[in-house]
Every structure is written in C-alpha cells, then in structure tokens.
N, C-alpha and C positions, 0 to 999 in steps of 0.2 A: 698204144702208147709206147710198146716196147722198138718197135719201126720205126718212129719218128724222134725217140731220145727225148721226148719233152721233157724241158727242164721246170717249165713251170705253170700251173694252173692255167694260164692265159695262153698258152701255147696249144692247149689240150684242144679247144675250141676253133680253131683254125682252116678245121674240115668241118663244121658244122653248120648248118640252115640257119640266118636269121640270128646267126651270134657275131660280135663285132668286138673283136679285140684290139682294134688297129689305131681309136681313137688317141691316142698318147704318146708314139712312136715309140722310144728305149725308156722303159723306167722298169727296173725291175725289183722294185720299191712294193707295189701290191700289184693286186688281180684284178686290173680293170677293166670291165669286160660290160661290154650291153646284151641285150637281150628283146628281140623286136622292137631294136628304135630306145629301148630304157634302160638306162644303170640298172644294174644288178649289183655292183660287187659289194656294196654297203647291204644290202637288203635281201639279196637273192641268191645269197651260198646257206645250203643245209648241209651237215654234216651228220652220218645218221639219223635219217628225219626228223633232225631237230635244227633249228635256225641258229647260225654261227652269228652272234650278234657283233655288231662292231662300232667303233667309235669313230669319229673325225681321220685322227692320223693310224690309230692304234689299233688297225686291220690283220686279223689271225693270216699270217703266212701256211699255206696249202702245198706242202709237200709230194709232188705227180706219182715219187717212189713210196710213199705210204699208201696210195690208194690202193686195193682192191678193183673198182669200178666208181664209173660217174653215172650220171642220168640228169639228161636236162630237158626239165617239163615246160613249154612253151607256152606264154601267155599266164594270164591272172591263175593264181593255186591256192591262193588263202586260206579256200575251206578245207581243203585237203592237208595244208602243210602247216599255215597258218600265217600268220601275218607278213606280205611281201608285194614285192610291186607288181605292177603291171605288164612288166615284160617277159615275167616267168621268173623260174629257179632252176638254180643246180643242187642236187643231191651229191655228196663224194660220200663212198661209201669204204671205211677206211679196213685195213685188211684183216682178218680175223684169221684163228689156228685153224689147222689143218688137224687132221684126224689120223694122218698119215704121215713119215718125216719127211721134212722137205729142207733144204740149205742152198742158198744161194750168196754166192761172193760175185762183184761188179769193182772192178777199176777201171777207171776212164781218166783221160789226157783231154786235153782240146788248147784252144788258143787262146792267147793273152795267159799264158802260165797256170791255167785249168790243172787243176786237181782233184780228183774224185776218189773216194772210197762207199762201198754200200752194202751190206748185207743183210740176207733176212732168211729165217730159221722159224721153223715149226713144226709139231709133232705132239703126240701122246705126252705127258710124263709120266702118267700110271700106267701099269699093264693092261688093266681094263679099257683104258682109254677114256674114261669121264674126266677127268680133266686134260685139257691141251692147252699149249703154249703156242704164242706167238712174239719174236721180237724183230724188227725191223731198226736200221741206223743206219747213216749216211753221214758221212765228214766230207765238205768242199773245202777248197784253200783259190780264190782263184781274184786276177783281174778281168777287166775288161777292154773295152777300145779307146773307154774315157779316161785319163790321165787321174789317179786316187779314186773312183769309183770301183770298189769291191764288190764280190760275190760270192762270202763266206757264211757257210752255214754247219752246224755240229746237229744231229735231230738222230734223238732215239723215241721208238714207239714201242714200248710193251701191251700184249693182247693176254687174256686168259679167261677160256671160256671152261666152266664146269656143267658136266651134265651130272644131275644126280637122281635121275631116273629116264625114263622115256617120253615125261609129260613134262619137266621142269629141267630149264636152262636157264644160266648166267654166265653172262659173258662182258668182263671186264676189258677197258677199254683206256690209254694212256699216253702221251705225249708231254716232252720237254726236248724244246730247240731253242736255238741262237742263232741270229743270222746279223750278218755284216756287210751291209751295202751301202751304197752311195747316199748323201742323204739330199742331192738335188742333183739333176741331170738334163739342165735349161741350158737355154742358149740364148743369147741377149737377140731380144727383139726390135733393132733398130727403128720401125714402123710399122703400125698396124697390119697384119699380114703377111710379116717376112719374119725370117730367121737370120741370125749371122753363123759365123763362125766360128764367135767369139763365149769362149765355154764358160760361163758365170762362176761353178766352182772353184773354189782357194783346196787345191790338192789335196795341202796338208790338213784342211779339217772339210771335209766332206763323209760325218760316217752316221748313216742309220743302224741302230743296235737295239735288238730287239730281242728279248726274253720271254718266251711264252711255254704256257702248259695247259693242257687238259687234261680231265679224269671223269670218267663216267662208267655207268653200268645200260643193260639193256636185260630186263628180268620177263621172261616168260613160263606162266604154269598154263598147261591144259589140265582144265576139270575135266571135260567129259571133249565128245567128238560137236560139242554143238558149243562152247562155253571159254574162251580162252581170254584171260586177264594179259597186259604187259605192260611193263615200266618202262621206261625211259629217263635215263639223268644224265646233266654232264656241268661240270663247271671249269671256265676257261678263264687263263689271266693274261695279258698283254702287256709288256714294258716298253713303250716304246720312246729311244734316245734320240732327239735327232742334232748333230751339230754339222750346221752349212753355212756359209755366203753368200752375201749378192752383191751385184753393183746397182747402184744408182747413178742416172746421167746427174754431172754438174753441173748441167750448161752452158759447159764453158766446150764442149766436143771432145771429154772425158769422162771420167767415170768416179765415184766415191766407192770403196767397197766399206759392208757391212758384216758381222758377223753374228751370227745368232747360233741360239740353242733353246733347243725344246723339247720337252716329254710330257707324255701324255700315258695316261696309265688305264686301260680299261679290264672290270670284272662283270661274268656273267654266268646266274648258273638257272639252269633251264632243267623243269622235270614235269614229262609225257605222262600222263596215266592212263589206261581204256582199258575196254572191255569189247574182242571180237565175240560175236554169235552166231552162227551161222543154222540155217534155219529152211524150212520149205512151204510155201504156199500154194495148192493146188500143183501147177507143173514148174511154177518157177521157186529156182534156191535163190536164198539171201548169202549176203553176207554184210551184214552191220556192225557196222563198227561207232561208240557212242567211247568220248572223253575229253576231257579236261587238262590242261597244261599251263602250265605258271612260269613264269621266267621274271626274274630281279637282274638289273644290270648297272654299271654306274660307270663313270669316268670322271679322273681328272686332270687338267693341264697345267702346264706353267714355262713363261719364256721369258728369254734376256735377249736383246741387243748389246751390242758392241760396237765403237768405231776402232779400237784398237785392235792389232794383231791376235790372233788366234788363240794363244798362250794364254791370252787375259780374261779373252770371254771364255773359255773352258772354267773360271773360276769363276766369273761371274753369276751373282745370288738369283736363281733365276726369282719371279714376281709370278704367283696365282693368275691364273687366267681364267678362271673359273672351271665349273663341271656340269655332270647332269647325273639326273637319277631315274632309271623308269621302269615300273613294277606292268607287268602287262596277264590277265590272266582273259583265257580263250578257252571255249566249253562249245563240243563238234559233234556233228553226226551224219555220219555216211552210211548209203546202201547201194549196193551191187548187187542188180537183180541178173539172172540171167536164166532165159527159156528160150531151149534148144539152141539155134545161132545168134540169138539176138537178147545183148547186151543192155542193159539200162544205170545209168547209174546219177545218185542224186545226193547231194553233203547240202550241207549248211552252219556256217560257225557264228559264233556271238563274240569280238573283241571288246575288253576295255582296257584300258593302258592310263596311268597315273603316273604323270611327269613332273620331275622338281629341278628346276634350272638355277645355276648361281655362274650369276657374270663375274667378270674379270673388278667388279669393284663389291662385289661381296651380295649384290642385290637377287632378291631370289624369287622367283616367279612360277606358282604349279597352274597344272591344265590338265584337264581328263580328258581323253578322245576314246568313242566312242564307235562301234561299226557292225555290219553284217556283210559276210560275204554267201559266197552260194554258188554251187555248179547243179546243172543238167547237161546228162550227152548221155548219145543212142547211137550203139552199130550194131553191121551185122554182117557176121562172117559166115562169105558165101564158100559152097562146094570146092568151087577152084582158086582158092586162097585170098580171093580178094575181100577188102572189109572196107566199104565205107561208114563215116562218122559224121554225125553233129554234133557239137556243143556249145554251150552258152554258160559262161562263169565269169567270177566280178571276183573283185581284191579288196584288201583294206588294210592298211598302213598309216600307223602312226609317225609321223613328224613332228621329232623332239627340237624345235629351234625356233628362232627369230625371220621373220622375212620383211619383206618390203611389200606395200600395199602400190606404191608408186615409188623408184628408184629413187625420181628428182628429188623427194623428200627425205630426210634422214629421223624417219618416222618408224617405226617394226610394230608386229605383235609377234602374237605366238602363232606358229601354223596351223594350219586345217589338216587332217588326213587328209592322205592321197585313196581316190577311189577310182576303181577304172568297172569298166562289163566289156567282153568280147563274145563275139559272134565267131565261129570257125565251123567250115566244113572240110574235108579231107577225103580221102582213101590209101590204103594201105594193101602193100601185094607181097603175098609170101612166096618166092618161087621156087615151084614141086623139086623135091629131091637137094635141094639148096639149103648152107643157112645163108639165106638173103633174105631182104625188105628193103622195099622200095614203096615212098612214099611223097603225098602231093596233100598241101594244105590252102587251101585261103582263108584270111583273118581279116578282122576288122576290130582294133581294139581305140574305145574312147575314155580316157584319162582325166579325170580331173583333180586340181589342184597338185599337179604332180611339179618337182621343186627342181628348177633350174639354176643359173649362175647368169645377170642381164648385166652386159658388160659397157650399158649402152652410155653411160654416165664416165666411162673409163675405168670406173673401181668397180668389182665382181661383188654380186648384192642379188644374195638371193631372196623369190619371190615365186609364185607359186604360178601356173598357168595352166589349160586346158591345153591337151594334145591329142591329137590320134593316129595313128599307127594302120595302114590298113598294106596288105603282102602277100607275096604268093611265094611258097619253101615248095622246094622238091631233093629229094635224100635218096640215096641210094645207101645202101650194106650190102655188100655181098660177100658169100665165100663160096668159089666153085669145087669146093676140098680137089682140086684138082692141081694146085700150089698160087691157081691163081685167086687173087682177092680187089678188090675196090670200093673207095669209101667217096662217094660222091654229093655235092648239097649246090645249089643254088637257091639264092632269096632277092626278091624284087620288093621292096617296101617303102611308102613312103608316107614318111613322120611329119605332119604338120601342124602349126598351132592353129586355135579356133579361129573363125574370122573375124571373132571381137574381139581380139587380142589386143590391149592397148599399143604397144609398142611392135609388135611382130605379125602382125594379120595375115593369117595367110601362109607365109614362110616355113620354109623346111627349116627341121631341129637341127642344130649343127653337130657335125661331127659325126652323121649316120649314112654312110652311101647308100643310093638308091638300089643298087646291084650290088653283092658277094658272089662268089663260086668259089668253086674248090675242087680238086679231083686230084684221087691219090691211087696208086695203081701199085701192087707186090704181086711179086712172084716167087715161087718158092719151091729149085728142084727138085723133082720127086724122086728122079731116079738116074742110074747112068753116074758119071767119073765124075757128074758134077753135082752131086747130090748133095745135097746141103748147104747150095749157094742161095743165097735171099737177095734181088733185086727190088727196089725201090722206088717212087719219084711221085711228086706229087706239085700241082701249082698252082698258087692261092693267087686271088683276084679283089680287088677290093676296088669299086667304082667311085668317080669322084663323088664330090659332099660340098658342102658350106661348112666354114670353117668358123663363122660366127651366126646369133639368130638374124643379125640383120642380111645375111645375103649378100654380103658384101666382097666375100675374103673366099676363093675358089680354093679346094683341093683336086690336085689333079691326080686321076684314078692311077693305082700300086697293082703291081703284079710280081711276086717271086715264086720263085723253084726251089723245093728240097728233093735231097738226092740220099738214097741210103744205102747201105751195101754189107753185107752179113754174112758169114761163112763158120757152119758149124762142123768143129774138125773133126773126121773121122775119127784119126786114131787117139784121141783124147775123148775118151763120151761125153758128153754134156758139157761140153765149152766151144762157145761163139766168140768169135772177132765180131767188132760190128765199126763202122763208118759213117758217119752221116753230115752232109752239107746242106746248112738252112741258108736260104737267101744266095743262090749257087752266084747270081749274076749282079750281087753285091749291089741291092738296089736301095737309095737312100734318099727318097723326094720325101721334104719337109712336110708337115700333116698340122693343122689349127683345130685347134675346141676351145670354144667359149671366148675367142679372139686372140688368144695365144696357140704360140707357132712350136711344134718341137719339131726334132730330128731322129731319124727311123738307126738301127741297130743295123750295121752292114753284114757281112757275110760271116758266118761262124766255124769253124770244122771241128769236130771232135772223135775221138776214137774211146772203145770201150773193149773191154774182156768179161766174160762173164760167165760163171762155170757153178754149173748145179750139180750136185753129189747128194 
C-alpha cells in the first residue's frame, strides 16, 4: 500500500484477482467494489472480524492509512464470518501498538491543491510494557478535477492494548473522522448509453459531510494450552449530510435544475463471543472453534427538494423518509483438522435476522429471515511447496427492503434472502527460499435471489434474481528479498443470469468485465551510490462489460499505468521522498452500470515526505 499511495479502499483492490473496482468511474463518495461478479461494499467489508454494517447512503468510510493489513476471502464465508454475500469479503485489519517505539510523520502535496498531513506513534507506556499505545491521525484539505467536489477529511484513531498477564489481553480499539466530498459527481446523460459533458453539479452546494465513529474492544484469556475464550465488540455511528443538484430535461432542449438535501443516520453495535479448543484425536489435532454473535443496527433518513436557489434549500424542513431496524443473531461452529500435510476443515452457522421497516408515510412492515450456511475443503501441502485445494461453501444474507416481483407493476414485498453454494478447486505454490505465493483457482458460484437494480421500465426498481458466476484467478506475490518484488492477478469470469429469467435470460450482469489483470513490478536498490532508490510501475487492465442487464449499452475495455519513484536519504535516516503517477496516460473512457454512464478520474500526481524516528 505504501508503493502505490492508495488513497482509498477501492484503490487497495486494483492488483487483485476477481475484485472490480472500476464499476462507477470517479466517485470518491464510498467503496464500491465487487467481488466475483457481486457487490460487496454494502455486505462484504469486516473490520476486525466483525461485519462493518451499512446503510443505503450512510456507508463507514475506510481509511487505507489506518489499516495495518487487508485479507480478501473469495467467494461465499458466511459460516466463518457470518452473514455476507456471495462474492466474498474483505477483512481490514485496523492497526494495533507496538511493543516497541515506533513515530512516523507523512506530508504530502499533490494536484488540484492536495494537502496532506499523517502521523502515527506507538510504544510501551509502562516500563514493563503491558500496556501499549497506539495513535494514528491524518488531516486532508484538498480539490479535485471536478469544479466544488472536495476531498476533505480530519480521522484520528486511538489503539490501547493491555496485557495483564501472559494468558490474558485487551486491546482497545477507536476512531472518530469527518470527511468532505462532493455530494454527486454525474454527468448528464443525454441518451441511453452516452455521457456528456455537461457536469450536473451546482458548485456552490455539492457537499457530502460525514460524521463517523467507532469503539470496540477484542478480549482474550487462555485457561489452559487446550481452552481459550474471546470477545469481540464494537459499535459504529454514521452521519451522513448530503446537499446536491440535478437537472432535469424541460422539453423544451433545456434543463430545470433541482436542489436537494439529505441525511441518513445509521447505528450498529455488534458483539462476537467463542470459545477456541483445541484438542487431538488419534494422529490428528483439532482446532474448534464454537460461538455465537449478535448484532442490533438501525437507520434513519429524511429529504427535501427545492426548485429555488441553493440558499433556500439548505433551510429547507427536510420530511421523514422512513428507516429500518434489524436485530440478527448467528450461533457457528468450526473445525480444522489437520494430519501430517493434509488439512480438513468443516463450520456450519445458523442465521436469523428480525426486520422492522417504516416507509416514508409512517407504515411499518416486520419479516424474519431465516438461514444455514456451511463450508467443507481439503488440502494438502506437498514436499515441495505446492498445496492443492477443494472446497465447497454457501452464504446467507439477509435482505432488509422492498423489491418487485414484476417491474411493470408497481406491486413490492419484502425480499427473500440472498443464498448462493460454490464449488472451487485451486493450488497454491510457495517458492523455496522466497516469500512468494503464487496461486490458480476455478469457481463456480450459483446465486439466488441475489438483489439487482432493472432499469428496464426506465426507473431503477429493484428485484431479486438468479445468477452465477463461474472464473478462473491466477495471483502471483512475490518478493526476491533481492529488492526485487511483483504483485501479479488475472481473472476470466462470467456472470450470468438464469435462463428463466424473466426479463434478462441468459445475459451477462452489467458492469462486470469478462477479463481483469494487473501487474506491478518494484525494485529496490540494495546497494552501490544508488541505494535507496525505489522504482515502481504497474498496469491495470479492465475488459470490456455490458453496461446495462439488457445487453444493449457496450463498455469499451480500460487500461492505465501507475508510476512510483522513492528515495530514501542517506544522510537523513529514516526519511523517504516518494512520487507517484496514477493513471500516467490520463485515460478517461466513460464506464455504464445499471444503464447510467459515468466518467473515469484522469491522471493524478502527488508527492509525499515521510520520516520515521
């Protein structure tokens, strides 16, 4: 992450197998990202193994400079994680104290009047060292290329973990940010399929304003060497402001503008409990792990229209738009067998979820959904590093909303959960004396009632359908500790709906290329007058797509270059210059999902300093 400058969650993704961040062109609004073929970013972000829940608009913003480490587990994890879709999940693993002192100061510059400050600090407080600190903070001030679309953000993280013996730890866990962005970043769509020019925002009120925090702990005691309990908690709140514009055609070969405003507020607090054991039968160990987890969440919204100037709708009384309520409680149990090289491993969870809907006129509607998910998979790690794999695991996901049984009618229920099962085999190669991995999967994953947007009526009206997903990833990792490195992935997949599909039979999902790649290449001198130069470069590939379900609206496949460049000074210790160019060849072909067109984010440059003591 530190090579590449990622600014943001969706960028992290970039070099990765079978992840697709490219659906949306420039919004830097959330994290929207797929996951073989499937949305993820409403369903498929964990934070500390616990699920980051989210609402409609009011989506936790993912800080790349807080994290520690990601981990993105591919395909159905339900029973392991708990309740998420079908395409897989991300874990960010947010950064915890050091045991030892550590300080780190970052300034960075970049374009459109980029402003950056970051630091982050860790170490002991006591002599002993059972307790340690962690704080992490970053201030932006910055524009963008869009005319009033911002990208300001203030985010402090405090860590403190306490050990108060050798068997028992706590380690608390914190955030409060504000971020300031654009609050739409469309482009008037003269005709199904195309884009203009013509940028929809009204300058002077174009601002999403977002208030968020979390607070959680993670409690671990060992009893004995076979017997370990742990907690998990965390409760998150979301504020989110948004005031923007639009135009509307008059018909007359003009436009009317609108102005709106809206917030949506979402809470969630989520708390893990279990109990690992770990254990031996004959020649194989266990390790089981059996628990239980609860999570409460809620949201609510409210908006105003305006035909007057901007001034007026900011005071405008905004009107209820309703909310939701959903209590979900999920009871797991895993085992990892393993004898000699060969692996087994087997979970099973039990969801239910209790939902209370209230619409925008006060009417309120509950539904319980109910589910099992479940994995099995077997490898086995041969002599000379190689380890093939099977598995076979299912998902189950609740769907809190209304859909359409048939668009043409303006008829809804409540949704069904989404259920999927995939088939995948693989292998995986460690190579001698390296740390590298390099690795080859095929999947087959079958979806149902997984929840789309059918644009087919003109107005977006979701409704639920069958999908599948079937793909072939190949990943490379390498590091030759030699200064060279490369992070390599290609993915071939293709997402289509059932052949009963009322409206779509047949058809590729929109907005999912058949082909990704990606290849990123560093080097890092080891020695000689030039030691301490970092070289760079990497070029991401994204194949064309359908831009709507009906097949109608082509995207034509993207290809950009990032370029980095890094030099850490001799005679200053522990400070780097760094450079980086995303998008070197400033490429910006318009991109469509679900029948609307956006436009891609041109070329970026920024500079950074950063100096550890």
């Amino acid at each position: 992450m530190e090579d590449q400058a990622l600014r943001t969650l969706n960028e992290t993704f970039t070099y990765t197998a079978s992840a697709d961040p490219y659906s949306f062109g420039y919004d830097s609004r959330f994290d929207a990202f797929n996951l073989r073929g499937f949305p993820a970013f409403y369903d498929g972000i964990f934070r500390d193994g616990l699920r980051q829940y989210n609402s409609p608009t009011a989506l936790f913003k993912n800080e790349p400079y807080g994290l520690e480490a990601l981990t993105v587990l591919k395909g159905p994890a339900s029973s392991l994680y708990g309740a998420s879709g079908p395409g897989g999940i991300v874990n960010l693993v947010s950064k915890r104290p050091k045991d030892e002192p550590f300080r780190e100061l970052r300034f960075g510059l970049g374009e459109h009047s980029r402003r950056e400050i970051a630091g982050d600090f860790s170490g002991p407080l006591t002599g002993d060292g059972t307790v340690q600190y962690r704080l992490t903070a970053l201030a932006r001030d910055s524009d963008t290329h869009l005319e009033g679309f911002r990208d300001d953000k203030l985010y402090v993280s405090p860590a403190l973990t306490i050990d108060t013996g050798p068997d028992t730890t706590l380690t608390l866990l914190g955030e409060t940010s504000q971020s300031i962005t654009g609050a739409t970043a469309v482009f008037v769509n003269p005709v199904l399929g195309q884009v203009s020019d013509l940028y929809v925002a009204d300058p002077a009120y174009n601002d999403l304003t977002q208030d968020q925090w979390r607070f959680g702990y993670e409690f671990e005691h060992r009893f004995n060497n076979a017997v370990t309990p742990r907690q998990n908690f965390r409760h998150s709140d979301v504020d989110a402001d948004l005031e923007y514009s639009g135009l509307t055609p008059d018909g007359l070969g003009g436009f009317t503008r609108n102005w709106d405003h809206y917030t949506e507020d979402m809470t969630a607090t989520t708390v893990d409990t279990m109990v690992q054991v770990d254990f031996k039968t004959a020649a194989a160990s266990h390790e089981l792990l059996l628990g239980l987890d609860v999570t409460q969440s809620d949201y609510d919204s409210a908006f105003a229209r305006s035909l007057v100037p901007s001034a007026t709708a900011a005071a405008t009384s905004l009107a209820d738009l309703g909310g939701l309520e959903m209590e979900q409680i999920g009871v797991y149990l895993h085992d990892q067998i393993t004898w000699q090289s060969l692996k087994a491993f087997a979970s099973v969870r039990l969801d239910q979820a209790d939902i209370d809907s209230r619409d925008a006129t006060g009417t309120l509607q509950s539904q319980r959904q109910t589910g099992t998910s479940a994995r099995l998979g077997l490898s086995y790690e041969m002599a000379t590093g190689i380890t093939p794999y099977i598995n076979l695991s299912s998902s189950f996901l609740p769907v809190p909303q209304l859909v359409y049984d048939d668009v043409n009618v303006a008829v809804t229920r409540p949704a069904d959960p989404t259920e999927a099962l995939q088939q995948e085999i693989g292998v995986k190669y460690q190579l001698p004396g390296s740390n590298s991995l390099l690795s080859a999967a095929l999947f087959n994953i079958d979806a149902d009632n997984q929840l789309i947007l059918d644009a087919t009526t003109g107005v977006n009206r979701a409704r639920q359908v069958d999908i599948t997903s079937r793909g072939l990833e190949l990943e490379a990792m390498t590091n030759f500790n030699n200064g060279w490195s490369i992070i390599g992935s290609f993915s071939h997949q293709d997402v289509t709906f059932s052949d009963d599909d009322a409206n779509f039979a047949g058809n590729r999902l929109n907005a999912v290329p058949k082909n990704i790649a990606a290849l990123w290449l560093q080097y890092d001198v080891q020695a000689g007058p030039m030691q301490g130069l970092g070289i760079g470069g990497g070029i991401r590939h994204a194949g064309s797509s359908f831009g709507d379900d009906a097949n109608t609206i082509r995207n034509s496949s993207r290809t950009y270059v990032d370029l980095a460049l890094s030099y850490a000074l001799p005679h200053v210790p522990g400070t780097v210059v760094q450079a980086n160019i995303r998008n070197l060849f400033d490429t910006r072909k318009p991109t469509c999902a679900s029948s609307f067109c956006y436009r891609d984010e041109g070329r970026l440059v920024t500079v950074s300093l950063t100096k550890r003591f």
